[in-house]
N, C-alpha and C positions, 0 to 999 in steps of 0.2 A: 489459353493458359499462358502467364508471362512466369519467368521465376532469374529474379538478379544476379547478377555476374560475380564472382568472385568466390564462392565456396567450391569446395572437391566435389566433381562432379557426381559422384557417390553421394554425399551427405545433400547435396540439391535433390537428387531423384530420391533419398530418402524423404525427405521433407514435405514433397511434393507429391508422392505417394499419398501417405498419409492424409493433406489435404483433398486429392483426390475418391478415396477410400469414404472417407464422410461426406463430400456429395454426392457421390451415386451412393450408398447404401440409407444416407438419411431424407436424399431425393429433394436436395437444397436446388432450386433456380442456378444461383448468383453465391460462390464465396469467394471471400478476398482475402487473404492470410498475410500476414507479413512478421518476421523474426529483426528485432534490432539488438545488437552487439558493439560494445565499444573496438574488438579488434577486428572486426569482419563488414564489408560492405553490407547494405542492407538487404535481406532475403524476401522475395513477396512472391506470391503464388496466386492466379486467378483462375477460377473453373467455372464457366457457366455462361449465363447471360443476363444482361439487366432487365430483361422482358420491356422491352422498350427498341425506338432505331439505334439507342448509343452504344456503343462496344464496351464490355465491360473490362478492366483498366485499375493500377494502382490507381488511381485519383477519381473511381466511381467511389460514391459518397452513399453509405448505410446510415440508416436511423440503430443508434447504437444506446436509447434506453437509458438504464440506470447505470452504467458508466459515468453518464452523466451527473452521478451524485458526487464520484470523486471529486472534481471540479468545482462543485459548491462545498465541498468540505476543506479541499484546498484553500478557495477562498475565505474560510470561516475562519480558518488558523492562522493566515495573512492577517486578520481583522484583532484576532488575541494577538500577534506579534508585534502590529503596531500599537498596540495598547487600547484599541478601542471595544476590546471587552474579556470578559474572563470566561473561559470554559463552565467555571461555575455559576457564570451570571444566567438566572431564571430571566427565560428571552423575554419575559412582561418588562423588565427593568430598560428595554430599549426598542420596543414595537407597543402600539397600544391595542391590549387584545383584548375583546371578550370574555374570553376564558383561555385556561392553560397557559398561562404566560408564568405559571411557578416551576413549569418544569425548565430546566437545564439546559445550558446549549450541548454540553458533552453528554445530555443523555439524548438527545435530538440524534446528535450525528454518530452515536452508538447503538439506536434502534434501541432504547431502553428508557425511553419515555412512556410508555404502555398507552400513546397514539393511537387512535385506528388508522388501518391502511391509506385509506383512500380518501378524498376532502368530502363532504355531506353528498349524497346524493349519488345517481347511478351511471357516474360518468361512464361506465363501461359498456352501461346500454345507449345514454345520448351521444356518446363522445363530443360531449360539451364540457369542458373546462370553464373554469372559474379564470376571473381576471380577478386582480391583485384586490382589489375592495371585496369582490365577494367573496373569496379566500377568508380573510381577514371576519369580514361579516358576521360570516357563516361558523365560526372556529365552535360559539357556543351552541352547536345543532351537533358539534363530533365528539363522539366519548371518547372518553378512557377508559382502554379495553381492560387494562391490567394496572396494577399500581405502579408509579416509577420505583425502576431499578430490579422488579420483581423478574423480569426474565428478556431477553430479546423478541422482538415484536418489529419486523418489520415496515417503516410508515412512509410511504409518499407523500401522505400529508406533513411529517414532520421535516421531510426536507425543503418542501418548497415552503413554509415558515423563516426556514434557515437562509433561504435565498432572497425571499423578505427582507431579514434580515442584513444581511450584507448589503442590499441596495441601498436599504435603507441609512447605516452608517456611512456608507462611501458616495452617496449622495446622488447615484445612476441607478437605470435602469440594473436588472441581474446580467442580462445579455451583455451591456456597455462596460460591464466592471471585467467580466470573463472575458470578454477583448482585449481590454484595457493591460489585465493584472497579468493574465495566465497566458493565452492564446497565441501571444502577438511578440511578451518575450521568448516563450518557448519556439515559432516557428510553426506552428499548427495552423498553417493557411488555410488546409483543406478541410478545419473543421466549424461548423455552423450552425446558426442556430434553426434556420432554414434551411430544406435541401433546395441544392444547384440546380441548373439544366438537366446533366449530366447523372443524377442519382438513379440509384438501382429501386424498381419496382418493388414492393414487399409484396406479399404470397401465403395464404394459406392453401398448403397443398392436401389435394383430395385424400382422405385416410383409406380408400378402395379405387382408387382409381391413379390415374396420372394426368387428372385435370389438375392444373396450379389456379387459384380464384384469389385476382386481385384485391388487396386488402384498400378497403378508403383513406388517405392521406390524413391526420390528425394533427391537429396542433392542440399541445398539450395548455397553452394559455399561463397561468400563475402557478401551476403547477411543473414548470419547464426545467425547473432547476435540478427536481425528481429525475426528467425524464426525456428532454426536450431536443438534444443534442443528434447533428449528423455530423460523420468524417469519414475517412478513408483508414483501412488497416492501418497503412504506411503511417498515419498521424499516430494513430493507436500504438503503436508499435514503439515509438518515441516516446508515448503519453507512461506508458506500462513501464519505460528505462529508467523515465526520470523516478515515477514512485519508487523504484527498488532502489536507484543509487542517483540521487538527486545531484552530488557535485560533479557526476560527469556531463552533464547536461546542463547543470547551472551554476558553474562555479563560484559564480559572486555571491548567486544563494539570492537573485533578483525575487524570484518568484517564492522559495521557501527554506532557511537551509534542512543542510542532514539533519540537526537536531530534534527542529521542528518535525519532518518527515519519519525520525525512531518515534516520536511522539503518537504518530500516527498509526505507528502501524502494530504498535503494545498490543495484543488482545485482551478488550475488557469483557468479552462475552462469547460464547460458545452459542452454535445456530441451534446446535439439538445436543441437551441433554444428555444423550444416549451416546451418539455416537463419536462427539470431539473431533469430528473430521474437517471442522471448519471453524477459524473464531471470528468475530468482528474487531476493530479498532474504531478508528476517527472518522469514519467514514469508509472504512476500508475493508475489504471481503481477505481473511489471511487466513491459505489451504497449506498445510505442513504438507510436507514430502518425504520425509524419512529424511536422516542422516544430518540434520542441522539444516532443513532446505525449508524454505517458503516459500509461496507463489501469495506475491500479494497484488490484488486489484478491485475488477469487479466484475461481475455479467450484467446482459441488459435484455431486457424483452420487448417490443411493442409489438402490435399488431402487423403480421408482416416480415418483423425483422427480431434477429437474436443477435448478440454480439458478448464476446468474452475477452477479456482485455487484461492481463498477467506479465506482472516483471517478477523475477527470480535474484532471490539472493541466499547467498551461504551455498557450501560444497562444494568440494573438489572438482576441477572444470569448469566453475561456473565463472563467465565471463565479467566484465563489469559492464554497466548499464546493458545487463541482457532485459528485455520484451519480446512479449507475441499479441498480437491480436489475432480474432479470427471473427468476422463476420458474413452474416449471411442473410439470405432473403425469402427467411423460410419463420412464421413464427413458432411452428413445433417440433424445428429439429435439434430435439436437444443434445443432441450427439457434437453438434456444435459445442459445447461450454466443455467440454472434456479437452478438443483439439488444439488450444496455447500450451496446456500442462503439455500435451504427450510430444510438439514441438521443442519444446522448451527443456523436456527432458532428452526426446534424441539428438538435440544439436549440441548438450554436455557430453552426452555416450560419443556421438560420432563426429564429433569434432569440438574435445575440449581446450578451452584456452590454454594458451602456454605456460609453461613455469617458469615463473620470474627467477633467476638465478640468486642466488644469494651472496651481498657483499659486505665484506670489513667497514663497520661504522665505527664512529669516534668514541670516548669511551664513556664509561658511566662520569656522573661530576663526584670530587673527589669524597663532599661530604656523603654521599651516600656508597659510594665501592665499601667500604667495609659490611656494610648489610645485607648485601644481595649472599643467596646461597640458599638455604634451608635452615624453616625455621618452624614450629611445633604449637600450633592453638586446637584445644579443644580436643587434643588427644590424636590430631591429627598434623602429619606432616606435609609444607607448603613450600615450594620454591620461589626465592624473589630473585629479578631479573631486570635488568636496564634494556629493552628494543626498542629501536627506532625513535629513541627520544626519551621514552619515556620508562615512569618506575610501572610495574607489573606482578601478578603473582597469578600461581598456580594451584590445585593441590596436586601431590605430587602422582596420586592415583587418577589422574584425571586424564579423562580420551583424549588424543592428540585434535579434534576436533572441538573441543568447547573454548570457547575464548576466553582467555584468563580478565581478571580484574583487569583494571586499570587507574591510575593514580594522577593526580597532579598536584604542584604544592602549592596552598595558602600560600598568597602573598607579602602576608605582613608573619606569617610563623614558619619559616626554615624546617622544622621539624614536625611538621603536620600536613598531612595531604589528604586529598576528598577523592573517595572509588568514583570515579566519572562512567567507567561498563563491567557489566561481568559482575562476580558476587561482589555482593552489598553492595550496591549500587546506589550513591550519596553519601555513605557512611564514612567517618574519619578514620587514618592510619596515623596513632600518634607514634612516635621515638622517645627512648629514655634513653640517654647517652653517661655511661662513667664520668669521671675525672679527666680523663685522657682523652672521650670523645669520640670513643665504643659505643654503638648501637649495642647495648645488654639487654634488651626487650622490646614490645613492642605494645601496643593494641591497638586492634582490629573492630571497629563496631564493639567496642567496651573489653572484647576478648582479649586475654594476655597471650601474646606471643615467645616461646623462650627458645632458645637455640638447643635444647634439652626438651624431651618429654618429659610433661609435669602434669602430677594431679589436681585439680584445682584447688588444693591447699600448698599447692607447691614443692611438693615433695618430687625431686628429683632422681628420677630411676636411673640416671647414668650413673651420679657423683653417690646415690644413696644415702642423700641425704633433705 
């Protein structure tokens, strides 16, 4: 067991606990954990062995599964950034397919394509994969389970379509472009599409016994983009900081900006009906946590190996570019996909970030100082505010945790600005200005704003009239 230098020695042995706790009780081989934080060195915790001569070590290398999807979905929104396609483009319009080529690339990488799982046939018994022709080949041999957009439906066949895809616009193999795009600016040395020398054994461990039964080595073929991928926590870890808070990690925005990545991480779909304890985005698995918090990533399965891969954002404590990874070398200890949440939650509890001090900024500009204060739409009363730059509002009954609107102004109109986050989000804030050059009103997404509560016939309960 290794665990990184620089946290309270309390908040390590908490950590490491825990990691230890889920490999003896889920009776993993091999886990390799790692916690990344923009104010804290990096945290990594090893318990076990890679069933092999090599020591197992932050830079042993797991098959980490459908994680693997984030990374073709990352690259899929690189590909709409640079203009060479639309979310709404039906991927026939740029792959030539047999069939299904009407469905959507946003419903592809939102599992709401109503795809079947898996590409024709029973890869699960040959563990034979398709290469990229028969992929393609075969598309009119695989139904449609469900109608698009009818519900979420998990597909490995529809993401490795999507990594089709991508090769196909950017004119390389999928492996060459994920080097190229993702890998190589981010600093993910350790992750591959091959494992190393050095990788940890994978393991189905006996259900009665304490025999661990080597699993067969698989390469998943044109299906890789699903599925295909090996790395190290420590990568994961990094991989997990950037999805939650991409400019600490990629300032320039080389590989995606923040925009892109809120894009991402919307929820257009709930995994179960029932219980909203999960929703999907762009490719992206997003678990609420109470209190304004999200864990957003993915988990992964192969034969062998599990892995769960979670950056956090929102809540009190919560660091910037925080990640956890956790993988291991066991394919049914699901106990695994639980342990980045409950890392990621005790290193908020027991060692939260600092609080940035608060300083005297410059002042609102002067055409707007007369408007800021409280002002009354819809019966309801809202505070406007100048921080950190910019114009803002609140309602005035609203938890100290919700993030108010946000505004910026139209270029060519002085007196009209567009909600960029928070309520109404797109929506214009126009200004009516007096004679004199008084803000006397406002509207809000069509709504009248009056410094008075008013009925919407405008009768004024202050003046009474």
């Amino acid at each position: 067991m290794s665990t990184g230098p620089g946290l309270d020695a309390r908040v390590d042995e908490r950590l490491g606990r825990l990691v230890r706790r889920v490999q003896a009780d889920a009776r993993v081989p091999a886990v390799s954990a790692a916690l990344h934080r923009a104010d804290r060195p990096l945290w990594q915790c090893t318990v076990g062995d890679t069933g092999s001569d090599n020591a197992l070590g932050p830079r042993t290398q797991f098959r980490i599964g459908s994680v693997t999807k984030t990374f073709t979905a990352v690259l899929t929104l690189q590909c709409r950034d640079d203009g060479l396609l639309d979310l709404d483009d039906p991927v026939g319009r740029h792959l030539d397919l047999p069939a299904h080529g009407e469905l959507t690339v946003r419903r592809l990488l939102s599992h709401t394509g109503g795809l079947q799982r898996e590409p024709f046939g029973d890869v699960w018994d040959t563990l034979s994969a398709p290469d990229a022709d028969r992929l393609v080949a075969e598309l009119d041999r695989a139904e449609r389970v469900l109608p698009p957009a009818r519900r979420f439906h998990y597909s490995n066949l529809g993401l490795a379509v999507l990594g089709q895809l991508v090769a196909r616009l950017r004119g390389g193999s999928w492996a060459q472009v994920l080097t190229e795009r993702v890998l190589t600016p981010l600093g993910l040395t350790d992750t591959t599409v091959t494992p190393g020398p050095a990788a940890a054994t994978g393991f189905l461990v006996d259900a009665y016994s304490d025999e661990a039964h080597p699993e067969p080595p698989t390469d998943f073929g044109a299906v890789g983009p699903a599925a295909q991928l090996w790395s190290t926590a420590t990568d994961m870890a990094r991989w997990a900081a950037f999805l939650a808070d991409p400019a600490a990690l990629d300032p320039a925005g080389a590989v995606l900006t923040p925009g892109t990545l809120d894009e991402m991480r919307w929820p257009l779909t709930t995994t179960d009906e029932t219980l909203w304890g999960a929703g999907f985005g762009l490719g992206l698995i997003l678990i609420p946590q109470g209190e304004r918090v999200v864990h957003v990533g993915h988990d992964g399965a192969m034969p062998g190996f599990l892995a769960a891969v979670y950056g956090r954002r929102g809540g009190d404590g919560t660091a910037g570019a925080m990640g956890a990874a956790v993988l291991g070398s066991s394919g049914t200890a699901a106990e695994l996909f639980d342990l980045p949440h409950q890392l990621l939650a005790a290193a908020v509890e027991h060692d939260p970030a600092e609080i940035e001090p608060w300083r005297p900024g410059p002042p609102a500009p002067a055409a707007l100082r007369g408007m800021l204060g409280r002002w009354w739409g819809e019966g309801f009363e809202y505070v406007f505010s100048w921080h950190d730059g910019t114009l803002r509002a609140r309602g005035a009954g609203d938890p100290a945790g919700r993030p108010p609107a946000v505004f910026t102004p139209l270029p060519d109109r002085p007196d009209v600005f567009r909600t960029v986050s928070g309520r109404e989000a797109g929506e214009l804030l126009r200004m009516t200005r007096d004679e004199a050059g008084t803000v006397v009103r406002m509207h809000w997404a069509t709504y009248r704003f009056s410094r008075h509560q008013e009925t919407f016939d405008r009768y004024d309960f202050r003046s009474g009239s």
